[in-house]
N, C-alpha and C positions, 0 to 999 in steps of 0.2 A: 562544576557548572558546565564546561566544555566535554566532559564525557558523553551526556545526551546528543549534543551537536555529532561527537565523533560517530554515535552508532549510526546516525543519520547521512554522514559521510562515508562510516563503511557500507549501509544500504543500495547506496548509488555504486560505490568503488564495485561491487559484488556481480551487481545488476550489468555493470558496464555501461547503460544508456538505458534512461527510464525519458520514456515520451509522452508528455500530459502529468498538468499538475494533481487531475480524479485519479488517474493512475498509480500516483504517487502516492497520495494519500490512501486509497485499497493497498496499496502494497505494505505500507508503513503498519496499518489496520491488522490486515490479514496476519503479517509475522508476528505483532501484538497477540493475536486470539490466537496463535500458536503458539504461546508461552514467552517468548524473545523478549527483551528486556530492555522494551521499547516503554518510556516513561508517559509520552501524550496523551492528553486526556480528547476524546474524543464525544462527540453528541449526534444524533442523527441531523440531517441534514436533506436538501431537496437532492441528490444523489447520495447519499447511505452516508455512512459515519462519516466525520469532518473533522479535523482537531486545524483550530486557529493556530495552538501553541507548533505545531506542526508548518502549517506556515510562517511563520514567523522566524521557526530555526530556521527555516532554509532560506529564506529571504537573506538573514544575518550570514548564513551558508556564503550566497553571492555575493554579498558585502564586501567580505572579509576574504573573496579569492579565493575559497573552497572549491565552491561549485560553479558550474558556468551553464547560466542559463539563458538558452535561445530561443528567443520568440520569432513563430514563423505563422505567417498568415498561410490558413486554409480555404479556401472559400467564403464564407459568411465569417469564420471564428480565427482565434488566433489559438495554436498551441504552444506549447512549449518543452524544451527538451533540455535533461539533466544529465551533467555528465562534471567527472571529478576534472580538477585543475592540477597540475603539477603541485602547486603549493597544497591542494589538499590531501595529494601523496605523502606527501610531506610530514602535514599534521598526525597524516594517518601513521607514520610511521615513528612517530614519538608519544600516538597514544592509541598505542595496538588495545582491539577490541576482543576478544573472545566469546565469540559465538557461533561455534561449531552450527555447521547445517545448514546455518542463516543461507550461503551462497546457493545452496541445491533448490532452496523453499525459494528463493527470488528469483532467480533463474527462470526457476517455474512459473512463479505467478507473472512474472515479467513478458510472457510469452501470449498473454490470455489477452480478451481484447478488456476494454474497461466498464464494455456494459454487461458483456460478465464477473467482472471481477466486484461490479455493484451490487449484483445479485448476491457472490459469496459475502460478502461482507453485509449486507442485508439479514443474510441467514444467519450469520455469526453473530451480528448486533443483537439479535433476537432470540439469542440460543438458551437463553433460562425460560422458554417458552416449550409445551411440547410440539413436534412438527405439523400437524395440522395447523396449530395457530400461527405458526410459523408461515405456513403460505397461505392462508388466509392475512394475515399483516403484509404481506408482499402486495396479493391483490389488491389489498388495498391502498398501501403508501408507496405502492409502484407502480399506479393502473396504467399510466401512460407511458411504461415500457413494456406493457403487455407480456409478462413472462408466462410463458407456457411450464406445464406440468414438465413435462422433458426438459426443460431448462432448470428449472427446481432439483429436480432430483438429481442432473449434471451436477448441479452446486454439491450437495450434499456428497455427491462422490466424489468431487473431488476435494472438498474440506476433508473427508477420511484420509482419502491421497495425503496429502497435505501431510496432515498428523502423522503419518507410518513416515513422512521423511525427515520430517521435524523433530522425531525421537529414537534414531534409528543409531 
C-alpha cells in the first residue's frame, strides 16, 4: 500500500522542491506518460489531467511527516510548496524505490513553468488522437490560455526530449 506513497516521496526527494500543487500534479502526469510506474488514475480536468487519488497521497504525505507543505500567499492566490521532511528521508531509506532516470525527467520538467507543463500534459492526455486533432482539442478545451502554434510544437518537442531521457 505504502509503495505508491513512497514513489510520490521519491518524486519530491528527486525534484528537491516542487512549488504549486498544478505543478505537481503535471509532473506526477508527465513521468506517468513517460512509462514510470506512477499508479494514479488521472481524468481531465479545467487545467489538464487531475488525479484526486494524487491528492489525497500527499495530503496523507503531510499527515504522516513525509512531506512538508507551505502555504504562501501570492497576491490574489495562495501557493504552495513541497519539499521532503527528515522522516520522509527516512521512510525513503527503508523503502528504496528504483526508478532509474526518474531524477533527470523531473529535474527537467521541474524547471518548466506550469502553464506550460499544462500544455504538455494536454498533448500527452490526448495522444491516441492524431496531431491535428490534438491541437484542434487544445484550441478548444484551452481557449483561454490561448496556446499559440509555437507553443504546441515546443510541447511536442519537448515530450520527444523527454522520451530520449526517459529511456536512455
Amino acid at each position: 500500500m505504502l509503495k505508491d506513497h513512497a514513489k510520490i516521496i521519491q518524486a519530491i526527494a528527486l525534484s528537491g522542491e516542487v512549488i504549486g500543487r498544478k505543478k505537481l500534479q503535471k509532473m506526477i502526469y508527465i513521468a506517468k506518460k513517460m512509462d514510470f510506474p506512477f499508479q494514479e488514475r488521472f481524468q481531465f480536468h479545467f487545467y489538464g489531467p487531475y488525479s484526486e487519488e494524487l491528492t489525497l497521497r500527499v495530503e496523507e504525505l503531510c499527515n504522516m511527516g513525509f512531506l512538508n507543505e507551505v502555504k504562501e500567499k501570492k497576491g490574489g492566490y495562495y501557493q504552495y510548496r513541497y519539499t521532503l521532511t527528515e522522516a520522509g528521508q527516512e521512510f525513503l531509506g527503508m523503502n528504496a524505490i528504483e526508478m532509474p532516470r526518474l531524477g533527470d525527467c523531473l529535474t527537467d520538467i521541474n524547471t518548466q513553468n506550469a502553464r506550460f507543463l499544462e500544455l504538455v500534459s494536454t498533448v500527452l492526455y490526448f495522444d491516441n488522437l492524431p496531431e491535428d486533432e490534438v491541437r484542434e482539442k487544445i484550441q478548444t478545451v484551452k481557449k483561454s490560455q490561448k496556446y499559440t502554434d509555437e507553443e504546441i510544437d515546443a510541447a511536442y518537442e519537448y515530450i520527444e526530449a523527454l522520451k530520449g531521457r526517459a529511456v536512455q
